[in-house]
C-alpha positions as CSV (number, residue, x, y, z in Angstrom):
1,X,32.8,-51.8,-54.4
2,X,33.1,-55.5,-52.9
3,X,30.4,-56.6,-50.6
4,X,32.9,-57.0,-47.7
5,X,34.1,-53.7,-47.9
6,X,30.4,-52.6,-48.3
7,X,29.8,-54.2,-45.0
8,X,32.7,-52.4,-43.6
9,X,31.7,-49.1,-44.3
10,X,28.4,-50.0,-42.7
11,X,29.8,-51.1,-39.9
12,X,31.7,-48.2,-39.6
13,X,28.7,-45.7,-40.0
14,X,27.1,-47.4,-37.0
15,X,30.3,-47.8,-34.9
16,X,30.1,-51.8,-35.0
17,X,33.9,-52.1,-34.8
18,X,34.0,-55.2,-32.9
19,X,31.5,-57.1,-35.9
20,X,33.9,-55.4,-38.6
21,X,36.8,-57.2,-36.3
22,X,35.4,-60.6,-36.4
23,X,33.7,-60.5,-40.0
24,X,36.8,-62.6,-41.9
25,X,37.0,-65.1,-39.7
26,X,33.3,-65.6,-39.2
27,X,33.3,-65.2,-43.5
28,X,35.7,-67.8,-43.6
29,X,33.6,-70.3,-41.1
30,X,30.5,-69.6,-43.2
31,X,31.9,-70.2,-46.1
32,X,33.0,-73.4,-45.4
33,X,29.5,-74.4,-44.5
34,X,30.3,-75.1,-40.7
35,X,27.6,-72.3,-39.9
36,X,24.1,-71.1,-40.6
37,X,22.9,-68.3,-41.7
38,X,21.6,-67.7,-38.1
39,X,24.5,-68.9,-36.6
40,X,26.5,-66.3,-38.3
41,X,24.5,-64.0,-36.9
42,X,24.8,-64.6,-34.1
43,X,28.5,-64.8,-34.2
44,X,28.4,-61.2,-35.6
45,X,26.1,-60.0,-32.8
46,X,28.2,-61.9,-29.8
47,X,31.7,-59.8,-31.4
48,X,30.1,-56.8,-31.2
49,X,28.1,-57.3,-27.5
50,X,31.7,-58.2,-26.3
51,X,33.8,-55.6,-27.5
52,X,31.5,-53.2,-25.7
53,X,31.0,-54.6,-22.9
54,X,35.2,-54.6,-22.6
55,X,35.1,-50.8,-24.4
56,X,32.6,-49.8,-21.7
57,X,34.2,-51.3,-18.8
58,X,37.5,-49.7,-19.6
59,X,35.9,-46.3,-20.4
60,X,34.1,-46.7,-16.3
61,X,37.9,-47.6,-15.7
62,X,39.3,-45.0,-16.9
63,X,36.5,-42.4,-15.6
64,X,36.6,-43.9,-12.1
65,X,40.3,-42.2,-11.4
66,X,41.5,-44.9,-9.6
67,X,45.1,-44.7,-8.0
68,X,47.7,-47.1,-9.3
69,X,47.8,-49.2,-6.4
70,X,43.8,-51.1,-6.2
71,X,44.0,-54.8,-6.5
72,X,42.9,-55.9,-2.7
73,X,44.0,-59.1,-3.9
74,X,47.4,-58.0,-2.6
75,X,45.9,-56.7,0.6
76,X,48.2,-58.1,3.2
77,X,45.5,-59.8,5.6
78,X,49.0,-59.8,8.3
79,X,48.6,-55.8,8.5
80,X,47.9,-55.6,12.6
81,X,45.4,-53.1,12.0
82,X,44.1,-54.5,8.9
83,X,40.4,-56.0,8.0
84,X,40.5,-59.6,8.5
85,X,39.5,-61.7,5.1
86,X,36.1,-62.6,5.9
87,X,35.3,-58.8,6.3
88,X,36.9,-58.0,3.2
89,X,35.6,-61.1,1.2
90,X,32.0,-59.7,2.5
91,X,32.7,-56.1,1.4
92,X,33.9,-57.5,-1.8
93,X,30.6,-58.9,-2.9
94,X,29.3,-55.8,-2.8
95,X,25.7,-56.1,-0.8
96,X,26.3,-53.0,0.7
97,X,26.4,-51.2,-2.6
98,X,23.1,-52.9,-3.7
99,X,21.7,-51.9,-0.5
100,X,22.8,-48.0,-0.6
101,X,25.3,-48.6,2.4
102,X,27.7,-45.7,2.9
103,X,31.2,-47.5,4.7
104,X,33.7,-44.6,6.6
105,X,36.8,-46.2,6.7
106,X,39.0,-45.0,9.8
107,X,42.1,-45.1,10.7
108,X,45.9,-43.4,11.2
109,X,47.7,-42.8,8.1
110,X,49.2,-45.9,6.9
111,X,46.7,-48.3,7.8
112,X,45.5,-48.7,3.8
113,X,42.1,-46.8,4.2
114,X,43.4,-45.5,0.4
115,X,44.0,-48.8,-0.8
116,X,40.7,-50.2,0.6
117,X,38.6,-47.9,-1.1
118,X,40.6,-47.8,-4.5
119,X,39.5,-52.2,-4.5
120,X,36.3,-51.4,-3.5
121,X,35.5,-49.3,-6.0
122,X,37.7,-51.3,-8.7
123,X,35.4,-54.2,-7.8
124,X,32.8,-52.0,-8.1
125,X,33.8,-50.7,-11.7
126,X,34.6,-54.4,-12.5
127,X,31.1,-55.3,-12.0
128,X,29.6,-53.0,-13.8
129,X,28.8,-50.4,-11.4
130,X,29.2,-46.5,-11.8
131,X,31.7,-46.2,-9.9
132,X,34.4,-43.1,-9.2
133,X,37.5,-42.3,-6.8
134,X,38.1,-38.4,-6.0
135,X,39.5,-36.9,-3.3
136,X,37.6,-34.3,-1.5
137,X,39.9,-31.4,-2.7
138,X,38.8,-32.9,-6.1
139,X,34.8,-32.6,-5.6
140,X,35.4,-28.9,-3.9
141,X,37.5,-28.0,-7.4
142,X,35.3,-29.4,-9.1
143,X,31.8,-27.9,-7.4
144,X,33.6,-24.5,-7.3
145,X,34.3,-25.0,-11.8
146,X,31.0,-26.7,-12.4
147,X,29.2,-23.6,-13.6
148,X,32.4,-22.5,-15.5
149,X,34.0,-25.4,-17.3
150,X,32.5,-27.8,-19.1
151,X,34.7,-30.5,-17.7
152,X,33.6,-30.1,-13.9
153,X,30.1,-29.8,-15.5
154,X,30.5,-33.2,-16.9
155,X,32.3,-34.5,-14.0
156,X,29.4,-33.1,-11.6
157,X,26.6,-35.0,-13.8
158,X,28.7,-38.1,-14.1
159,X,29.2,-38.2,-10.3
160,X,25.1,-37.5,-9.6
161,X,24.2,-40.6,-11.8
162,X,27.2,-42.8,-9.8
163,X,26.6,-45.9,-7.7
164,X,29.3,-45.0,-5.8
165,X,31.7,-42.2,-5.1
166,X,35.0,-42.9,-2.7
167,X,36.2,-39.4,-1.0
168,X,40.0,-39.9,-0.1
169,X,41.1,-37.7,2.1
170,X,37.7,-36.5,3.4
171,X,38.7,-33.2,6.1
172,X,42.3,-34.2,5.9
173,X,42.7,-30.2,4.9
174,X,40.9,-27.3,6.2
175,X,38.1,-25.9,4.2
176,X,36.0,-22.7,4.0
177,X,32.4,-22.4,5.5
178,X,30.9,-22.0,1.5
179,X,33.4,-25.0,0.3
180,X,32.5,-27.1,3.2
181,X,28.4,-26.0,2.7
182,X,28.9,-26.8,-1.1
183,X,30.5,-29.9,-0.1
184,X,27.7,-31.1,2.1
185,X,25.0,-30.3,-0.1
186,X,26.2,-32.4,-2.6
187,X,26.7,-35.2,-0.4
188,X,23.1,-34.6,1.2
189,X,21.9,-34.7,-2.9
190,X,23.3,-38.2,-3.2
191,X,22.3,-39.3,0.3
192,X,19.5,-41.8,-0.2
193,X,20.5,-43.2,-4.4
194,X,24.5,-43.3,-4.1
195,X,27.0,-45.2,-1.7
């Protein structure tokens, strides 16, 4: 077997898949002497730091259930009922998230309280956060499942280690007394470690 196929199947049995990416060309700079042995290295290392730090990210992405439309960079500051830019610039830094804040954002229909929240929480993914978007249907489905399937069991853990959970739709729908019981008991567990 040739060494660089020996390497390959190394970094296959430890799931380095960004170093085995990046191996020929950093081969190919070493052996043209441009690089020590350190420096290759560290080239190696670096691939593989990057590609999961983007894997990761896009996993919290994916996880996080964002709606479609959450780039506030389109937020139209023009909206008459909207948040004016210095308030959202300050909500996009994200202090209150650091700080365990919880933000209720009120309004009519129509006045991008959906939006709001899908950026906030993007932003929030983006740097790193656990963050996650469910409507309030979704946690009662899932609270009411989390004993029976496996995915609401993974969901519920996932959701008790987050930074931050958005609830769309909070009350937009009736609910029963032991939904609504269930439902505040799991907001009353995240209270004082989740925004």
């Amino acid at each position: 077997m040739e060494k660089k196929q020996i390497i390959n199947t190394y970094c296959r049995q430890f799931k380095m898949s960004g170093m085995m990416a990046c191996l020929d060309q950093a081969l190919r700079e070493a052996e043209t002497g441009s690089m020590s042995y350190l420096d290759f290295t560290i080239k190696l290392l670096q691939s593989e730091a990057l590609h999961r730090e983007q894997r990761d990210a896009e996993k919290r992405l994916k996880t996080a259930r964002l709606p479609l439309a959450n780039d506030l960079s389109m937020y139209d500051y023009a909206f008459d009922n909207g948040l004016p830019k210095s308030r959202m610039t300050q909500l996009r830094e994200l202090d209150w998230l650091d700080q365990i804040y919880n933000i209720i954002l009120m309004g009519p229909s129509g006045t991008s309280k959906t939006f709001i929240a899908a950026g906030l929480c993007a932003d929030a993914v983006r740097k790193g956060y656990n963050a996650y978007f469910r409507t309030m249907d979704d946690i009662i489905g899932m609270l009411k499942m989390k004993d029976f399937a496996q995915s609401a069991k993974a969901d519920y853990k996932r959701l008790m280690k987050a930074n931050l959970i958005v609830i769309d739709d909070i009350m937009l729908f009736p609910v029963e007394k032991p939904q609504a019981v269930a439902l505040f008991n799991f907001i009353n567990q995240l209270y004082e470690k989740t925004a």
